[in-house]
C-alpha positions in Angstrom: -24.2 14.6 -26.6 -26.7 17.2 -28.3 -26.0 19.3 -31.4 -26.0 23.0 -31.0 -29.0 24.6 -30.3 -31.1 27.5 -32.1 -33.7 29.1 -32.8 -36.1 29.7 -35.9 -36.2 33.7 -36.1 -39.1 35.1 -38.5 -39.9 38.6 -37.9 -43.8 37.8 -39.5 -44.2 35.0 -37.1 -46.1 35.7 -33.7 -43.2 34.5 -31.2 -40.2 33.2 -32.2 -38.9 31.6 -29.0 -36.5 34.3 -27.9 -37.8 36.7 -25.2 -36.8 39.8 -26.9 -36.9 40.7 -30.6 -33.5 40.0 -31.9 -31.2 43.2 -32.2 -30.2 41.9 -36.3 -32.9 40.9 -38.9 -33.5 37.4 -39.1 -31.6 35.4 -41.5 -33.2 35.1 -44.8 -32.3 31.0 -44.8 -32.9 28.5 -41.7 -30.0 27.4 -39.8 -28.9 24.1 -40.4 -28.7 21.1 -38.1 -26.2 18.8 -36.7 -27.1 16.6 -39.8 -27.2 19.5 -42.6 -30.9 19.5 -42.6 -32.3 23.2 -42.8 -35.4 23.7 -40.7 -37.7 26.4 -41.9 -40.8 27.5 -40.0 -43.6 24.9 -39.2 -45.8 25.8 -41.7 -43.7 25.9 -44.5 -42.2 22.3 -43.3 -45.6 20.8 -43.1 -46.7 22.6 -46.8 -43.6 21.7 -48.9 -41.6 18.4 -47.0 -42.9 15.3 -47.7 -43.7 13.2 -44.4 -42.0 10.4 -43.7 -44.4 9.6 -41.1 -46.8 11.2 -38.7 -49.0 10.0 -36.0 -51.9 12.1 -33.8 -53.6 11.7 -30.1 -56.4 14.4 -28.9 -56.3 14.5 -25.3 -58.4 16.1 -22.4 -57.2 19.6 -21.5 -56.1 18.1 -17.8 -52.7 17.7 -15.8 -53.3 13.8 -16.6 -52.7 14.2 -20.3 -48.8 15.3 -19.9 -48.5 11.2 -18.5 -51.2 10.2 -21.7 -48.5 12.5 -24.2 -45.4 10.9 -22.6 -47.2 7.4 -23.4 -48.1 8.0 -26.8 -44.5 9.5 -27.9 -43.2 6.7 -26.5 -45.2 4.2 -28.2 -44.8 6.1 -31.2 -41.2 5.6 -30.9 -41.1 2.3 -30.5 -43.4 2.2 -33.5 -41.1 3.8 -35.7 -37.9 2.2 -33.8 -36.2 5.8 -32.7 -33.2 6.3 -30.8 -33.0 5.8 -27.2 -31.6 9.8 -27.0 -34.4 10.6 -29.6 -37.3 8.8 -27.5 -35.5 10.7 -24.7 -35.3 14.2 -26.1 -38.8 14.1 -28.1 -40.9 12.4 -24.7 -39.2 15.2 -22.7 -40.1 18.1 -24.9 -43.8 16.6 -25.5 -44.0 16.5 -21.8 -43.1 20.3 -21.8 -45.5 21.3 -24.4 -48.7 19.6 -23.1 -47.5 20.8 -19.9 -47.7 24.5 -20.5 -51.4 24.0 -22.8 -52.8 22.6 -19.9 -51.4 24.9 -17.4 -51.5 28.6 -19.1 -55.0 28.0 -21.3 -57.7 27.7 -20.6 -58.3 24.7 -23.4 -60.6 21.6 -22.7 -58.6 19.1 -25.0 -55.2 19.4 -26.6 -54.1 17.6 -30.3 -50.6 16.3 -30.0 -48.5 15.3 -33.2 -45.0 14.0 -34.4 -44.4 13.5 -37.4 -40.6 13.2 -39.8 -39.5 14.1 -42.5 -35.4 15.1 -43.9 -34.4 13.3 -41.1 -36.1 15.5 -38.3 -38.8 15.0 -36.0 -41.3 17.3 -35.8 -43.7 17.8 -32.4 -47.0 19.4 -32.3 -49.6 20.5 -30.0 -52.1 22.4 -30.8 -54.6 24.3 -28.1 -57.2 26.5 -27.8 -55.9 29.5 -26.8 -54.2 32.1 -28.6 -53.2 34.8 -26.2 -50.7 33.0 -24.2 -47.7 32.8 -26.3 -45.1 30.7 -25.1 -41.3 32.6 -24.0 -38.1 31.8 -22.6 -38.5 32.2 -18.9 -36.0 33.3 -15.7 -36.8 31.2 -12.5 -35.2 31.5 -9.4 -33.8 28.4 -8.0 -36.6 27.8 -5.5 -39.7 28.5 -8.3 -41.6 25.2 -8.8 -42.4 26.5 -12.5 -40.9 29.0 -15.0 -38.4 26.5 -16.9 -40.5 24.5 -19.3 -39.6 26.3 -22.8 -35.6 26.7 -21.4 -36.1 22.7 -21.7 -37.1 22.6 -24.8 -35.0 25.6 -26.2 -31.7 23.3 -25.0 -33.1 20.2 -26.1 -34.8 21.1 -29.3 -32.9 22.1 -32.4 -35.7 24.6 -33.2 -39.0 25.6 -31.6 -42.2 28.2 -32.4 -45.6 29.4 -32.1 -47.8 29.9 -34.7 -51.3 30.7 -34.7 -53.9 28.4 -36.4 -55.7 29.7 -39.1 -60.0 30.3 -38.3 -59.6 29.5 -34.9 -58.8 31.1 -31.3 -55.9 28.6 -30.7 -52.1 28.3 -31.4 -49.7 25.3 -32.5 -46.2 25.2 -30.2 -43.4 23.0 -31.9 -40.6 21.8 -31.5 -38.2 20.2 -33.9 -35.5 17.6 -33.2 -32.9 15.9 -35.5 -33.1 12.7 -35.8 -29.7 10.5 -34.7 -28.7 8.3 -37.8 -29.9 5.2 -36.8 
């Protein structure tokens, strides 16, 4: 079904996807995925991996733009002819992310990206608020909220936050491999 699951750990980086600091330094090289493919943190992807491919949708900061990001990932598949699990696994984890900007900040529009490259799919959105990192979070079975990033974390082969240079607001990614197709 899905490859193992893990996270990028960079001691530099603002949040790392794990709710507590881990107990060993990170590893000084990125984990590799199901398909060998090492995936370093976002920024360093983006500077140093040529893209493959790479499309972009600004959307209003509203509860509406989770459906608009669920359309455009899935148009983007089809687009660039992706995997039914892939188109699964990247319109769920979109969902997620434009989910949580538009719930916990306070921003009026959100930039959503994908874009490939080594064989993995990298998604994007950027908001306007820097103070509310995203974390791994413990809801009760009767909480109507609380399990967004543990999506992600189990769908995603790696995920992050990282601020964005000369502005208030943050980029949360995730990273999925892409199914030899």
């Amino acid at each position: 079904m899905h490859s193992a699951r893990h996270r990028v750990q960079n001691p530099d980086a603002p949040h790392d996807g794990a709710t507590a600091p881990p107990a060993a330094p990170a590893p000084a090289a990125p984990a590799p995925t199901a398909l060998g493919v090492e995936i370093p943190q976002l920024g360093t992807a983006r500077n140093t991996w040529e893209m493959d491919r790479q499309a972009a949708a600004t959307l209003p900061g509203a509860p509406s733009s989770v459906a608009l990001a669920r359309r455009f990932v899935r148009i983007t598949a089809a687009m660039w002819q992706l995997s039914r699990e892939t188109l699964a696994d990247a319109e769920l984890c979109m969902s997620e992310l434009v989910c949580n900007a538009v719930t916990h900040t306070g921003s009026s529009r959100v930039h959503c990206r994908l874009w490939s490259a080594r064989g993995v799919l990298f998604l994007e959105v950027d908001d306007e608020d820097r103070g509310d990192l995203p974390e791994l979070g413990v809801a009760d079975a009767d909480d109507e909220h609380g399990r967004g990033m543990l999506l992600i974390d189990s769908f995603a082969t790696a995920w992050g936050a990282v601020p964005r240079p000369g502005t208030e607001g943050k980029t949360v990614w995730a990273a999925l491999a892409l199914s030899e197709e």
